[in-house]
DRENLUM-466938 format. One record per residue: x negated, y, z of N, C-alpha, C in turn. Coordinates in pm, whole numbers, plus 50000, padded with zeros to 5 digits. Layout:
DRENLUM-466938
XYZXYZXYZ...
end
This chain:
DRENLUM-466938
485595224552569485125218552444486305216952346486135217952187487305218252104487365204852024488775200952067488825187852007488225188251878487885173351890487655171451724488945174251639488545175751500489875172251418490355156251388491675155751428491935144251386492885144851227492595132951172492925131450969493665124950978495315125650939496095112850915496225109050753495705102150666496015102350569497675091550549498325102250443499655097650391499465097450242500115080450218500615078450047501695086749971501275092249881502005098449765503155094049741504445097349675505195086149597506355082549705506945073949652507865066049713507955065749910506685060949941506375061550051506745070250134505915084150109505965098350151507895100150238508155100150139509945101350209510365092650337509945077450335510275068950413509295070550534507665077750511507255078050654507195093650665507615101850614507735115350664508725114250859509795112250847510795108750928510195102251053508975096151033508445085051155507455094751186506545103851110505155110751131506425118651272507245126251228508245138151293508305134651411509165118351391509895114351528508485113251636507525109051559505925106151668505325119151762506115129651672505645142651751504545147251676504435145651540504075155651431504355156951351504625172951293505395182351220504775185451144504565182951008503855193250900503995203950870503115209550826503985227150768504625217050625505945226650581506685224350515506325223050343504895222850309504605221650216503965205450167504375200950281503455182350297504685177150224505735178950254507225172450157507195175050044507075186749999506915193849865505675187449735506575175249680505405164949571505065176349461505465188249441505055197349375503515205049386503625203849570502335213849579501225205949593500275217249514498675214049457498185209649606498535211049720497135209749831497325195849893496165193749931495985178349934495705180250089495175188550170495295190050330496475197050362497245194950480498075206350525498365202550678498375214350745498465215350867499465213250952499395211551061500805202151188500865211451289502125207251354502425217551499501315214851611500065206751581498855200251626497365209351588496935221451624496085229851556495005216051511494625207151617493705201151575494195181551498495345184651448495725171351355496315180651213495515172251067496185177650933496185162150950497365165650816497595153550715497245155650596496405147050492496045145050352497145137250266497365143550151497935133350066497595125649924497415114450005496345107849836497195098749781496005091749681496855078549653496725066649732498105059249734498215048249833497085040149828496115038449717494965030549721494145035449826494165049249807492765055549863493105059249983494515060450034494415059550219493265047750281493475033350244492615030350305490855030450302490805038250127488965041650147488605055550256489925058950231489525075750334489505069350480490235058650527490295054550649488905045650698488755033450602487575030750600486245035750653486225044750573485035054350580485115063650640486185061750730485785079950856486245088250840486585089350714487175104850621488665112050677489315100850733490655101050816490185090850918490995092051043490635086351157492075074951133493345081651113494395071551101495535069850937495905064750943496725063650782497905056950776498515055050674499895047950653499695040250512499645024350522499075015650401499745006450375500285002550293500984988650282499824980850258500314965550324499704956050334498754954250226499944950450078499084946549992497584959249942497284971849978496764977249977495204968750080495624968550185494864958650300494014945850235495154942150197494694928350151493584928550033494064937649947492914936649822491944943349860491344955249968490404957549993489604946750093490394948350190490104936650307488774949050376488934956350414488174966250478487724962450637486234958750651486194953550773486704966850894486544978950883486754991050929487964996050975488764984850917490644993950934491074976151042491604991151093492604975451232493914982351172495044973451150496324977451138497414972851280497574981351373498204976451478499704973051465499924983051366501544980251358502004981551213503134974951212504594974151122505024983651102505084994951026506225004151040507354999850984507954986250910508874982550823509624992550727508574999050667508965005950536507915002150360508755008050323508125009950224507874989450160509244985850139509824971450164509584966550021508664959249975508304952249815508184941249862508174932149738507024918849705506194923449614504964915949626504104915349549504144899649441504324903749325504944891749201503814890249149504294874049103503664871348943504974873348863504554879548759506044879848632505014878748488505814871048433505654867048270506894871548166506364871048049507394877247971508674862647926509824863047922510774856047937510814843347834509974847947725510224839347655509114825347702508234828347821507814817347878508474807947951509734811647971510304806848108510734813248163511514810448281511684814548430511114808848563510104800548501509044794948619507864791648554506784789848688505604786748637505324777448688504754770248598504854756548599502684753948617502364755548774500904756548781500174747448761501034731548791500264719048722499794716748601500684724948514499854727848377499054741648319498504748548424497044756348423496334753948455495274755748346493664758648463493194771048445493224781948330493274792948337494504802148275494284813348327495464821648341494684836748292495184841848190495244861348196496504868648253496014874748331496594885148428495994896148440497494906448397497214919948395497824924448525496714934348646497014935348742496144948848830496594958848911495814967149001495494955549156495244942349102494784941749221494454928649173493374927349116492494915049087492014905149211491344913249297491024906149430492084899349467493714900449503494554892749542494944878249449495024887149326495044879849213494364864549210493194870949182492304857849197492084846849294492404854749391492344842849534493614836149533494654840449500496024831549507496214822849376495694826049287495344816249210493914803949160493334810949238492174802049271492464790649395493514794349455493704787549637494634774149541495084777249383495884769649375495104757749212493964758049212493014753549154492944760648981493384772049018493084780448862492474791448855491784795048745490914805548744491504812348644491684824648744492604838348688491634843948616491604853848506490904865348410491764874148431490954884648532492304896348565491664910948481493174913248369492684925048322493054935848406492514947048451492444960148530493364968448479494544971348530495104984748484495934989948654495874999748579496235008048709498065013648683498065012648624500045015648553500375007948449501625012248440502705005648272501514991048301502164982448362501454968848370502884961948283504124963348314505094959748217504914956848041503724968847981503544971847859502554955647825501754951247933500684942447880501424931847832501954922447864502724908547741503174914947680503754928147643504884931347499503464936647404502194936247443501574944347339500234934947352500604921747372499574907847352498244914747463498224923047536497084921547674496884907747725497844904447802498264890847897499374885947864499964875047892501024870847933501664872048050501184875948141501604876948285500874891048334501524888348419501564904348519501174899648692500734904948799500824906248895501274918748993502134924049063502494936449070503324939549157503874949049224504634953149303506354953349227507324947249318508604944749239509464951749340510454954449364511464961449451512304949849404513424959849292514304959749253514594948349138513464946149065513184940248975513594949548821514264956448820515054962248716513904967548633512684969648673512024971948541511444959848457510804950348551510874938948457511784933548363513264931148405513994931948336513834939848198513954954448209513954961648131513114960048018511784952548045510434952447963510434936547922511384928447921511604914547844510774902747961510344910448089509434900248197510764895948301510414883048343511114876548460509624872848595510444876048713509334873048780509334859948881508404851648832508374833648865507364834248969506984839249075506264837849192506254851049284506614846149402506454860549482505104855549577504034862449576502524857149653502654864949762503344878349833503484882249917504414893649958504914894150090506224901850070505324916050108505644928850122505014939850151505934947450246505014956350335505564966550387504374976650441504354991850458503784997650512503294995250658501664996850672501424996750813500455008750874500635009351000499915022851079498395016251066497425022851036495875019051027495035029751075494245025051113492635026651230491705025051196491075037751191489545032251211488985031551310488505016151289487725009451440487085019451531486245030351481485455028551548485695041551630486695052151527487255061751572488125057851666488845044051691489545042151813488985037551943487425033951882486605026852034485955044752087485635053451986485505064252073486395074852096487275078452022488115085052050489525083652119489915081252249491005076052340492325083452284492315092752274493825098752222494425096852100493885086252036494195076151894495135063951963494885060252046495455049552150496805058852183496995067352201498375078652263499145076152167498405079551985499075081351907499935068251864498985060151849499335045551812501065036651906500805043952037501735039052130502965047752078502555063352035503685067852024504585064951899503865057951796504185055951670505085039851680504745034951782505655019051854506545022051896506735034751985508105038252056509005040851939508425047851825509395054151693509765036651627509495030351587509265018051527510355014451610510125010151730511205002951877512305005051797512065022151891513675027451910514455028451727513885025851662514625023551503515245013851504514385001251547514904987351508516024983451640515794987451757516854985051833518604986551804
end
């Protein structure tokens, strides 16, 4: 009988570099066009006839995982969190792909936020769902405007005053007249499952173990 195919979906971007190195060490090899952010194909094949890898956007690893479409993936948390997908188990840490997730306002507010004096708040943000609950947990009701990029541009061009967003370095806030006065969660990439592909399919369990030994033997 011929295995099924198994789907690993991988994030675009930044990511891609930091878990290329871990997919390898796990004992799968892409063909050499999965590195290449140039090429058009969004499937490509492994030293595994029956494992490809997809490359989407970091949002949409976890709807492809979710929904069956990939059996396993690579997601940072805050990705997790704003879907909250009953479907995805995340077993492990890979400790990459290292952010916070901020509140930042433009400077001439401050350098802190001062929440005893809100009750509502506009926030420009790709992730309203987080948004709202961390400021709702703190008795204010967020108005989250939706953008998906240049979230920096919204206080310099009267959108919001504030931002919610992924920070590294900070140097672009900087750059765009924002300081960032709350960190709501720190981030890192994690290995993800779909449930149900792991209650029937046993050699997802192989993979998962082998992706801990790579993780281990790094941090040791």
């Amino acid at each position: 009988m011929t295995e099924q195919p198994l789907v690993i979906a991988v994030p675009k971007g930044r990511i891609l570099g930091e878990a290329l190195p871990i997919i390898t060490a796990a004992g799968i090899v892409p063909e050499p066009a999965f590195g290449d952010e140039d090429s058009r194909a969004l499937q490509f094949k492994t030293n595994h006839p029956n494992i490809s890898l997809i490359r989407v956007r970091s949002f949409d690893v976890a709807t492809f995982v979710a929904f069956g479409g990939a059996q396993l993936g690579i997601a940072g948390n805050d990705v997790l969190m704003e879907f909250d997908y009953s479907e995805i188990y995340a077993p492990l840490d890979l400790g990459i792909g290292k952010c916070r997730l901020s509140v930042a306002q433009s400077k001439d507010l401050g350098t802190t936020l001062d929440l005893s004096r809100l009750s509502h708040v506009r926030v420009a943000t790709k992730y309203p769902s987080i948004t709202s609950k961390w400021f709702a947990d703190r008795g204010i009701q967020a108005e989250c405007v939706k953008l998906n990029g240049a979230m920096e541009l919204a206080p310099t061009l009267g959108l919001s005053p504030r931002i919610v967003d992924l920070v590294s370095s900070g140097a672009t806030l900087k750059a765009n007249g924002l300081v960032e006065v709350e960190t709501i969660t720190t981030i890192t990439s994690r290995l993800i499952v779909n449930r149900t592909a792991l209650k029937t399919r046993p050699e997802i369990g192989g993979w998962i173990e082998k992706f801990r030994a790579v993780v281990a033997a790094k941090a040791a």
